[in-house]
C-alpha positions in Angstrom: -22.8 7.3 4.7 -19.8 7.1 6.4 -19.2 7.9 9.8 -16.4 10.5 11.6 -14.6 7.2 12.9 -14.2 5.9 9.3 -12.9 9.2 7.4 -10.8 9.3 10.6 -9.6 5.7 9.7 -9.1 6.7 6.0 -7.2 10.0 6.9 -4.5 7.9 8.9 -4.1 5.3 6.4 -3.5 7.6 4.1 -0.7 9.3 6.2 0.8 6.6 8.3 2.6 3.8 7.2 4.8 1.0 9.1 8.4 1.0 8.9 10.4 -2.0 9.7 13.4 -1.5 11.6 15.9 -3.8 12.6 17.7 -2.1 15.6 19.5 -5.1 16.7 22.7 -5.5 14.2 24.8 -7.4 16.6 27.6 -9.6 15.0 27.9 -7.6 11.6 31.1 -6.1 12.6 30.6 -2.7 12.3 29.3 0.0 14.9 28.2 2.8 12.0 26.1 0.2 10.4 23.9 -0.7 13.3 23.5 3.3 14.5 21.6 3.6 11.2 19.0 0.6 11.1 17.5 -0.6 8.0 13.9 0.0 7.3 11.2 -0.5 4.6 8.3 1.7 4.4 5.6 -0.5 3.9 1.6 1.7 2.7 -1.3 0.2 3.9 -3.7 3.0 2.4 -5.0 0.6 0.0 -6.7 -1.7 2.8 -9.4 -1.6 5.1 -7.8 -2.7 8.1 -11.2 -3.1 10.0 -11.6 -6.1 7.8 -9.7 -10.2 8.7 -9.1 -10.1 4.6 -7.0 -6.5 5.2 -5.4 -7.5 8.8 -4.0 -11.0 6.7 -3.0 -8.6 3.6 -0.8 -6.0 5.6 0.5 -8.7 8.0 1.3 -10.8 4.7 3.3 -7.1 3.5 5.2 -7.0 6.9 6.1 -10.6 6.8 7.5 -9.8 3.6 9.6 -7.1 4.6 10.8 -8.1 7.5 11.9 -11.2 5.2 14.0 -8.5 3.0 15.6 -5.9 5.8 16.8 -9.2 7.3 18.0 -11.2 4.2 21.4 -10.0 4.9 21.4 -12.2 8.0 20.2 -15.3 6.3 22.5 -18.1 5.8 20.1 -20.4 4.0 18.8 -22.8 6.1 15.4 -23.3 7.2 15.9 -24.1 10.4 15.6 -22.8 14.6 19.5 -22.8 13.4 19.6 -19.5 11.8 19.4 -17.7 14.5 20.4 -14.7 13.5 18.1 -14.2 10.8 14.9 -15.3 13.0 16.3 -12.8 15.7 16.4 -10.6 13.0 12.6 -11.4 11.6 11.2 -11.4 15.2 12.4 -8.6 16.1 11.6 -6.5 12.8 7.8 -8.0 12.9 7.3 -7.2 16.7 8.3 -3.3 15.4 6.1 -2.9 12.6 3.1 -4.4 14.4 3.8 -2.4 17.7 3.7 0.8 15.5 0.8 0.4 13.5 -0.7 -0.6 17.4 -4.2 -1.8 15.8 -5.7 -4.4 17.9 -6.5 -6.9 15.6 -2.9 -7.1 14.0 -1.4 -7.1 17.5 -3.9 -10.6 18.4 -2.5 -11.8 15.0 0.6 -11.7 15.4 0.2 -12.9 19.0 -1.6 -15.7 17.9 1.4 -16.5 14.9 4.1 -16.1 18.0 2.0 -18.9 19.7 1.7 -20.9 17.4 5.2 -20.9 16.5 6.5 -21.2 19.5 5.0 -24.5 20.5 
């Protein structure tokens, strides 16, 4: 049987889903284009979130689409060098995960930042 917190959980995966928004289009040369930010609506209603195996699925989805709004920016290397396209993937992966806010995927990407960064 399940209980009021879980058809709650099911109601708002159902409704919400994460956009990925790249606010910060410095350097592309035109004003217009960065007012109106790309995003990627990205549905998690498929996964149980309250699970590690759904937290790693929707946090693979995110990576993923922070990897395509910001492919504009990517020059090719695979490198600290390409700044402007990690900026970009930073910055787009911070937004998602902040507005989802669900604990688990905000320690995970905490975690991924960490590790990362040294």
């Amino acid at each position: 049987m399940k209980t009021p917190h879980a058809y709650f959980n099911l109601a708002r995966l159902a409704v919400i889903s994460a956009g990925i928004a790249f606010f910060g289009c410095a350097g592309t040369g035109s004003l217009a284009w960065a007012a109106e930010p790309m995003q990627i609506t990205i549905s998690y209603a498929d996964l149980n979130i309250e699970s590690a195996a759904g937290v790693r699925s929707l946090y693979g989805r995110l990576r993923f689409a922070a990897q395509r709004v910001c492919a504009h920016l990517d020059d090719g290397r695979l490198s600290p060098a390409n700044i402007r396209y990690q900026s970009c993937y930073e910055t787009a992966l911070d937004s998602a995960v902040a507005k989802i806010n669900e604990p688990v995927l905000t320690a995970m990407r905490s975690g991924r930042r960490q590790v990362a960064g040294g």
